[in-house]
Each structure stands twice: as structure tokens, then as C-alpha cells.
N, C-alpha and C positions, 0 to 999 in steps of 0.2 A: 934287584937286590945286589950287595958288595958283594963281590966273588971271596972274600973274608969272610963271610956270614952267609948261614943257614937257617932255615926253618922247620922246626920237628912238632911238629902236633903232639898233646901231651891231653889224652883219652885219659878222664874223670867221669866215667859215666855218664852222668844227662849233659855234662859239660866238657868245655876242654878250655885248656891252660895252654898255652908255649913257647918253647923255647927258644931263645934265638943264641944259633952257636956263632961268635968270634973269636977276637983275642981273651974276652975274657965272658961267659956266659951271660945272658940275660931270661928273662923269664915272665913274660903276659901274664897276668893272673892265677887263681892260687886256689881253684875251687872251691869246696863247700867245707862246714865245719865239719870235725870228724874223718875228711879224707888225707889227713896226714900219710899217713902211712901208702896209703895209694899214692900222691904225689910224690912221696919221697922212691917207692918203686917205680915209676914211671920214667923219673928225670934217672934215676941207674941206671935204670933197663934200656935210654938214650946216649947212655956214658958219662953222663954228668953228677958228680955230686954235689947235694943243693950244698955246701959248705963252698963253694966254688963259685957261685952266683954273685954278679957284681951289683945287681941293681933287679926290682922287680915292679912291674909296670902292671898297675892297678885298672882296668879299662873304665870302672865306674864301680859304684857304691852300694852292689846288693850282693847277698851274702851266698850265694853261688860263685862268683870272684872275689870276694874278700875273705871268703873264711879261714882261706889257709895262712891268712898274711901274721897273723899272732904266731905259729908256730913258726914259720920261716925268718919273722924275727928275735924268738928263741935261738934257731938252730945256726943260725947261718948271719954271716956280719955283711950279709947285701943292704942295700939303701933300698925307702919304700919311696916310691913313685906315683901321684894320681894326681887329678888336676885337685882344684884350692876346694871347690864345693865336693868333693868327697872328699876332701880334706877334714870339714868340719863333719860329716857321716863318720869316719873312720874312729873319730875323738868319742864319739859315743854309741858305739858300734851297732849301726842304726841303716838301714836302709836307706838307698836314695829313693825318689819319685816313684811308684806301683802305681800308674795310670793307663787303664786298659785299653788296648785301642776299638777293641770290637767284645763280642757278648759273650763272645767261648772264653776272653782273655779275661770277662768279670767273675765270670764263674769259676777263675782260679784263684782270687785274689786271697778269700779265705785263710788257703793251701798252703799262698806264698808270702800269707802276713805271717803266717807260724815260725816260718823256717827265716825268718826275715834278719836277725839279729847274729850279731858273732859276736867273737872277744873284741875290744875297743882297744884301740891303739895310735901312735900319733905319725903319721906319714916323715920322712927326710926331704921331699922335695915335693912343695906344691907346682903346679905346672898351669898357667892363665894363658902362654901363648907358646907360638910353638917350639920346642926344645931338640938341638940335634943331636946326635947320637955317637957322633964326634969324640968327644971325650975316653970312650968305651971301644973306637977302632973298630966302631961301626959306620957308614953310610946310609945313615939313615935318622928320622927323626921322630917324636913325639908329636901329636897334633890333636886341638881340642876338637873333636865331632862331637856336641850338643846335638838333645833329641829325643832320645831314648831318655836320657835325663840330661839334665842339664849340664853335668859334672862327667861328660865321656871323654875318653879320649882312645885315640887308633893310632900305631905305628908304622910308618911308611919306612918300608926299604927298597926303593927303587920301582919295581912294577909288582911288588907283592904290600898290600895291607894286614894286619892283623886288627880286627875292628870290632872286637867284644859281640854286642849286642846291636851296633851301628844297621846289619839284617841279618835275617837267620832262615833258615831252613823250615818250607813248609811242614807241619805234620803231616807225616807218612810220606814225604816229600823231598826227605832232608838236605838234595842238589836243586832243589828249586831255590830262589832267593825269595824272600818276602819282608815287608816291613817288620821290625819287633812286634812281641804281643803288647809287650808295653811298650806307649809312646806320650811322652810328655807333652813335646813342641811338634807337630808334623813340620812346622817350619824353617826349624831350627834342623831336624833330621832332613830335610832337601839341602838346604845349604853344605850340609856335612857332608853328607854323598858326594853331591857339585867339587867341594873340595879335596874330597881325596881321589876323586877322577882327571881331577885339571894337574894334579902332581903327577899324571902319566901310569896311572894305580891298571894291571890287569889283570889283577886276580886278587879278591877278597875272603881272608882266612876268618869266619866268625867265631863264636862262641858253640852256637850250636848249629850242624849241617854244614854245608858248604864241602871244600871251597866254592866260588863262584866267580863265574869269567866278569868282567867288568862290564860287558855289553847286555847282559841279564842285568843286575844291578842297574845300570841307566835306564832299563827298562820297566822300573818301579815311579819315577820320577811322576 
């Protein structure tokens, strides 16, 4: 990671968001709908006010990462960031792909078709290949990982990942890595892993659980 930037875990209860500090903030994801108020103490209680946010980085299109992105486009004049296929997700605030991968992850589908939808809104920067991070007096960049759905993306700064739902923490388990529950493409999710480890990645910050050292992580392959 740039000795300019930092990484702060930003705890949403079943989720987490975060922050990345430089010259001017950035910000991973946006939790569920209704946790305004929690994310906006969170990103305080790290020093940062979301009115200070230069840009906010969408990992993919289900409404545990998206829900907060309507009110941070109320509150705050950051730019929204996610690749092109939650792009068209965001437009009718609509979930990406709930494809379970095993029988405990069908048996939630239900649960998390309910809570599936947020406010709709239109992204500032669709993202199809990979984008650096440059602009922002970060070293580091944007990167499509397809998989989990089709429309993910993880940001690399040097030997740390922030990687959404890319893997996550067993239940009851949450420093173990494991595949998502939900998984689109398995194939498209190997390629993503393959690629954010050949960028030199040693330690992967999920969504849920983690972190996780990169040599666990290769060890799902």
C-alpha cells in the first residue's frame, strides 16, 4: 500500500465498508439501507467526514453494499464508482446475481430476496477495465474480479486488496477464508483470485470476516 494511504475497516454490523485515507478520502462500499446514521458515526468516529469523501467505490450490486450510496449521494459531492453491469443494477435499484452456491446459501435466498432492493440511483463512473487510482494521490487501482457476480470489482493498493464479496469468512469461522455463499461463475471467481494475487496482493480485506493472508486465499483455488 502507498505510504500516502491507509486502510480503516468501517464495522456495519453483518458488514463492513472502508475507508481509504490519502490526500483526499475514499470510501469501499456503503452498507445496507437504513444504516445511514451508523455509517456516518463510523467514518467520524475514523476522523473523517463523509462531506470530505472524494469518490466511493461500489464492490458489486446487492444491497448490503449499495444501500448507503443514495444517501452519500444526498450528503456528500463524492463521485459513485462501480463497474458498467451494476451500473445498470444501481439505475433500478435492483440486486446483482443471488446464485447460491451450496444448500445452507439456498435456504437464505428467501431472507435476502426481501432485503434485496435500495433507493436507485445513476453511478458517475462505470468501470469495464482496470482504473488507477492516480488521480486521487493514491497508488493503487480499481480492478474487475467477476464471480460472485458478474459486475465485482476489488481495489488493490500494493500488497493489501479490499475485495467485497471476492471471499468471506467462514460461519463461526470469520479468519477462515472461503468461497462466497453466493457464486455466479466459479470460473470467472478463480480467474479473479489468480488475478489479484499475480498483482503481488498479501492480505485480502473482505466484506465479511477476514482479513486474510493471501497464501489461505490461494488455498481455495
Amino acid at each position: 500500500m502507498d505510504a500516502r494511504s491507509t486502510i480503516t475497516r468501517i464495522e456495519l454490523r453483518a458488514t463492513s465498508a472502508y475507508l481509504i485515507r490519502g490526500p483526499a478520502p475514499l470510501l469501499v462500499d456503503s452498507g445496507m439501507v437504513g444504516q445511514q446514521a451508523l455509517l456516518r458515526f463510523q467514518l467520524r468516529r475514523a476522523g473523517v467526514d463523509p462531506k470530505d469523501l472524494a469518490l466511493v467505490i461500489l464492490t458489486h450490486a446487492h444491497a448490503d453494499h449499495a444501500g448507503g450510496l443514495a444517501w452519500l449521494r444526498a450528503s456528500t459531492d463524492a463521485a459513485i464508482a462501480c463497474s458498467e453491469e451494476a451500473s445498470a443494477c444501481l439505475e433500478r435499484g435492483a440486486s446483482a446475481c443471488l446464485k447460491p452456491r451450496a444448500l445452507a446459501a439456498r435456504a437464505l435466498l428467501p431472507l435476502l430476496r426481501k432485503v434485496a432492493t435500495y433507493p436507485a440511483i445513476r453511478c458517475d463512473v462505470a468501470i469495464r477495465e482496470p482504473m488507477t487510482l492516480a488521480p486521487y494521490g493514491i497508488d493503487g487501482a480499481i480492478v474487475p474480479t467477476p464471480g460472485h457476480t458478474r459486475g465485482c470489482l476489488s481495489v488493490v493498493l500494493g500488497e493489501d486488496a479490499i475485495v467485497g464479496d471476492l471471499v468471506s469468512g467462514r460461519p463461526g469461522r470469520s479468519h477462515t477464508p472461503s468461497l462466497p455463499m453466493m457464486l455466479e461463475d466459479r470460473e470467472a471467481w478463480a480467474a479473479s483470485v489468480r488475478e489479484v494475487l499475480n498483482r503481488g496482493v498479501k492480505r485480502f480485506h473482505p466484506a465479511h470476516g477476514g482479513p486474510f493472508d493471501a497464501d489461505r486465499v490461494a488455498e481455495l483455488l
